[in-house]
N, C-alpha and C positions, 0 to 999 in steps of 0.2 A: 728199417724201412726197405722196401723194392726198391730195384734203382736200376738202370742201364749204364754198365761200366766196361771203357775201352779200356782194356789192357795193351795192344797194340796192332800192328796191321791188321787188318780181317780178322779179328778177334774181340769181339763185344760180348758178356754177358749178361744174364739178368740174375741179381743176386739180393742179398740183407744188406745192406750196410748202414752204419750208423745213424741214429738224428743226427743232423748238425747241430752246433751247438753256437752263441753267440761269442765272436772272437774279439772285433773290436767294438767301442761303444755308438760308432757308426750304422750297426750292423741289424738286420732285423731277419727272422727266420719265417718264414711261409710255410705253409701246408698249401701243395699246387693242389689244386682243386681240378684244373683243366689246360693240357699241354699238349706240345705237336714237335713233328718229328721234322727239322731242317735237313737240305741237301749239302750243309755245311756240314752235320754230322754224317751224314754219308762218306764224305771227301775226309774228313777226320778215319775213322773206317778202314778205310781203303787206304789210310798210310800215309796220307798228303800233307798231315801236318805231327812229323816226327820231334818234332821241338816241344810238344807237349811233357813226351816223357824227359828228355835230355832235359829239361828247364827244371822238369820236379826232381830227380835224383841231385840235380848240381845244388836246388835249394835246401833240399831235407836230405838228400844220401841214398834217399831208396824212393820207390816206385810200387803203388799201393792202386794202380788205376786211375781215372778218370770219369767219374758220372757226366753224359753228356746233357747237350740241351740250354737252350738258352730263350726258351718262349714261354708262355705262362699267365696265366693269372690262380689267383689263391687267396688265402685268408692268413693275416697275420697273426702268428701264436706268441713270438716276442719281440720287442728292441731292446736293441743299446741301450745306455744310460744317456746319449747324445743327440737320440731320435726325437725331432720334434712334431713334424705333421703325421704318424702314423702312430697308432694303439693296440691292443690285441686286441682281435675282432673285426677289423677291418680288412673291405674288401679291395684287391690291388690288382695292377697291371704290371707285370714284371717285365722292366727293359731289356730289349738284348745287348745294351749298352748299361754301362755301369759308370758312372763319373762322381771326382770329389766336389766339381762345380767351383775351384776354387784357384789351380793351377791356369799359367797361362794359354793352354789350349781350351780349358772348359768356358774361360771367362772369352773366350773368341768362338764357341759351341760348335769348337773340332772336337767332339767327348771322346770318337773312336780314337783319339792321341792322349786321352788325361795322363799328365808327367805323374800320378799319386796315385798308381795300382790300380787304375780304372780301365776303361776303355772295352773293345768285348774279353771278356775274361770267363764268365758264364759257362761251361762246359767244354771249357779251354783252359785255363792258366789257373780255374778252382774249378771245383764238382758244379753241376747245373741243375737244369730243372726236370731233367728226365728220372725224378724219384718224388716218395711221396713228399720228401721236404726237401727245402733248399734253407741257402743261408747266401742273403742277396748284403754286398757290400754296400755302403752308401745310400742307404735305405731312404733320407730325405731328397735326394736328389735321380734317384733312380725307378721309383716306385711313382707307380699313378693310382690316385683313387678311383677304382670301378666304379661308374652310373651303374644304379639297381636295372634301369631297364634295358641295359644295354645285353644283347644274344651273349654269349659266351664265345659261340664259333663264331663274330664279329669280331670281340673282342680280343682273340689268341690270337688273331694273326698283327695285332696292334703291336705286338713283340718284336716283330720283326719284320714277315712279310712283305706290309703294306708300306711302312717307314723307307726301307730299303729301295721299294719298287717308286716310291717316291718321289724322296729325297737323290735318290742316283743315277733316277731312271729320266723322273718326271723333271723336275727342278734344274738337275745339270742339263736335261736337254732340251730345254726353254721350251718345251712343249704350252701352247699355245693357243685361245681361239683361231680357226682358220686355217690352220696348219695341217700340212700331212705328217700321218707318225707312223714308224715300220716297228714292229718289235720282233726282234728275232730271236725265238723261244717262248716256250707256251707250260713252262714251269711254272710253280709257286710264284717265282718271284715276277716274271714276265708276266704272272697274272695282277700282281701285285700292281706291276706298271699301265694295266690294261686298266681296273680299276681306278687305280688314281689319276690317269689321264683323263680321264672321263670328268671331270671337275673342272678343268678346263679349256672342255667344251673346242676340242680339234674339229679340223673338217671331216677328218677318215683317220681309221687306225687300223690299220693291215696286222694279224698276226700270223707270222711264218712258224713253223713247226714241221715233224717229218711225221706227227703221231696224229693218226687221224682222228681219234676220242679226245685227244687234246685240243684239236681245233674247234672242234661239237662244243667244248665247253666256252671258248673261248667268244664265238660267237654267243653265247649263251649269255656271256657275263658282257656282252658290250662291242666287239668285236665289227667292224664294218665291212669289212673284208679278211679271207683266212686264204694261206697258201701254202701247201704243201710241195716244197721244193722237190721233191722224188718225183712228183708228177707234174708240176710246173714252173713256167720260165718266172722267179720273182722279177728278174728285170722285166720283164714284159710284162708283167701286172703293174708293177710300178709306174713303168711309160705311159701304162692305158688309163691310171688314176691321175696322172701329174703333166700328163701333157708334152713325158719326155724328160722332162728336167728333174724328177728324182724329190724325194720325202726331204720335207724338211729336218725330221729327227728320225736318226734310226737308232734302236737300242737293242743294246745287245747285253741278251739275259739267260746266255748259255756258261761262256767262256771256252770256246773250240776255235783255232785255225780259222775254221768252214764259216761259223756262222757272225766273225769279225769280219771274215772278206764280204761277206752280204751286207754287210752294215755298209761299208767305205766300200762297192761298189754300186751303192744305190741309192746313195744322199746326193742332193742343190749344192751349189756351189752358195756359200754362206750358210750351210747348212751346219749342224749341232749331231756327233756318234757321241750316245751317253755309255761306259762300259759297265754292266750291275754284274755281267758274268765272273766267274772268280776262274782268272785261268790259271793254268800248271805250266807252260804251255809257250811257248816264243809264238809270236805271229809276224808276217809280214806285215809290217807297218810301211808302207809305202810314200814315205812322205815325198817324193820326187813328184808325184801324183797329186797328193792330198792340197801343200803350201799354196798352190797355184787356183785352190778354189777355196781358198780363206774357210774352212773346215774349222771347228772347235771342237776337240775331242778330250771327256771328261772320263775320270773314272773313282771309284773314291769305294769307303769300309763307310758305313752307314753311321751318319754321327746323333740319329733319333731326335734331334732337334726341333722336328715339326711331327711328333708324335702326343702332344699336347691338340695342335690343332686339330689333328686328325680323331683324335679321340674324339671332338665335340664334332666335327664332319660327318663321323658315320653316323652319328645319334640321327642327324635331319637326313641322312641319304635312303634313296631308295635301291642303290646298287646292291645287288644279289651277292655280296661279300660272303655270306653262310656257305653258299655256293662252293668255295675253295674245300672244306669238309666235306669230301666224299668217303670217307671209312671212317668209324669210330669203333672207342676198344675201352676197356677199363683197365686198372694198374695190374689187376690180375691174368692179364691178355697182353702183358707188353711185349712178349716174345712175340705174339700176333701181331701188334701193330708194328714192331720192327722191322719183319719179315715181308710183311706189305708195302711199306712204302720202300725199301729197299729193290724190291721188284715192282715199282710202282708202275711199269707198262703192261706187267702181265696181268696186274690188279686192275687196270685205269683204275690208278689213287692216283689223286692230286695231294692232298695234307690228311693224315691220319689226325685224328683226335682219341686222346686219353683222358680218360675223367678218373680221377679218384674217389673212386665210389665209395 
């Protein structure tokens, strides 16, 4: 099968590798049908998470690469012997979370912690969904039945995106009728946040960005206000929406320095900094500052929990979710879609899509 396989820093190919094959009786094998390219595999890429390889030579000895990818939906070719709600034939939602449903953390639905080889593992700690098949662990617990009428490019970013922008963005940062909300960053996942705040139903939702095609879209998909901090003051948009006293939730859906200190220095005292960014990165945390305006600052790995709900959410929504698919490519082109959204400003690409034709 085609695959997208890190070997390590700056070094990704497009190659054959194997079918999967069924390992434990847990386990069920997909044919991705339709996939997309995360900025977590990017960060993967670029070196940022060298425990990949150390983790595989310390468990097997050697070091054979990494298929990235962790998004998906597809059609099931087999399960386990242990598999009960899924069949061949069936159509799925592949989680970017993988859990046994059975350990202390799943039974508390922290999945991104399962104590029993779960958690995100997907094109990380095993091979992913960036090839024609996968071999998804914990197949009853991880897999969602696909609605026939549900978009496809709806449906991909139900992997991850949306859960994410969510659960980390929306949820930890009590976003709210009534309320003002800042997001700072106008990625995937920031869009993710833009969308699922929209549910609801805030007073205003500012997104800040440096990327002026990103802001275009941003308003596109919902947006009430957009700022581009190279050409303006966010505090001073902020003052002119709030009256001076600063956004109820700010989130921050980069992970930089720069666009942390936007967040904590343009939130209400009692106000909610959700962090969805994944940083590399020390920041000034200024809590000399923060304690003194009773500040809740959350940050968390996506634990896909309310990815059940959302699945039946976008069925009645009229949010412009497709939207997020600006490039599509087939598995025969994955050198192309790789190469795109890795330079996704010079593309304006938001999420590549991959169909397996």
């Amino acid at each position: 099968m085609k695959a997208l396989t890190y070997y390590g820093a700056n070094d990704v190919r497009i190659e054959d590798r194997p079918t999967p094959t069924i390992l434990e009786p847990t386990d069920a094998i997909i044919r991705v049908d339709t996939t997309t390219i995360c900025g977590t595999d990017l960060g993967i890429f670029h070196g940022k998470n060298p425990e990949i390889e150390s983790t595989e030579r310390e468990r097997t000895g050697e070091w054979n690469g990494r298929i990235l990818g962790h998004e998906g939906i597809g059609t099931v070719e087999a399960v386990g012997d242990a598999v009960k709600n899924f069949k061949p034939g069936d159509k799925v939602l592949i989680s970017c979370v993988s859990r046994c449903g059975t350990c202390e953390n799943c039974q508390k639905q922290l999945y991104s912690h399962c104590r029993n080889g779960g958690s995100w593992i997907l094109g990380y700690m095993i091979d992913g969904t960036l090839a024609e098949y996968v071999r998804t662990p914990f197949a009853d617990n991880s897999l969602y039945h696909l609605p026939e009428p549900l978009d496809k490019e709806v449906a991909v970013f139900l992997s991850d995106a949306l859960p994410t922008g969510h659960e980390i963005g929306v949820q930890n940062g009590a976003v709210a009728p009534g309320k003002d909300v800042l997001i700072v960053g106008a990625g995937p996942v920031g869009m993710g946040v833009l969308l699922t705040s929209q549910f609801y139903s805030p007073a205003s939702i500012t997104v800040v960005d440096m990327d002026d095609n990103r802001l275009a879209k941003a308003k596109e998909m919902g947006a009430t206000y957009t700022v581009n901090p190279a050409k303006e003051d966010v505090a001073a948009h902020v003052a002119s929406i709030t009256g001076g006293y600063g956004v109820d939730t700010a989130i921050e859906a980069v992970g930089l320095p720069a666009t942390w200190a936007t967040c904590a220095e343009n939130v209400k005292e009692g106000g909610h900094i959700a962090v969805v960014g994944v940083h590399g990165k020390p920041v000034d945390f200024e809590l000399q500052k923060m304690w003194i305006k009773n500040l809740t600052v959350t940050t968390g790995l996506v634990n896909t929990n309310t990815t059940g709900m959302l699945l039946k959410a976008v069925q009645n929504s009229d949010l412009p979710i497709s939207s997020l698919a600006t490039h599509h490519f087939t598995f025969a082109e994955l050198d192309q879609a790789w190469e795109t959204f890795a330079h996704a400003e010079e593309h304006q690409a938001m999420k590549v899509i991959i169909d397996n034709a």
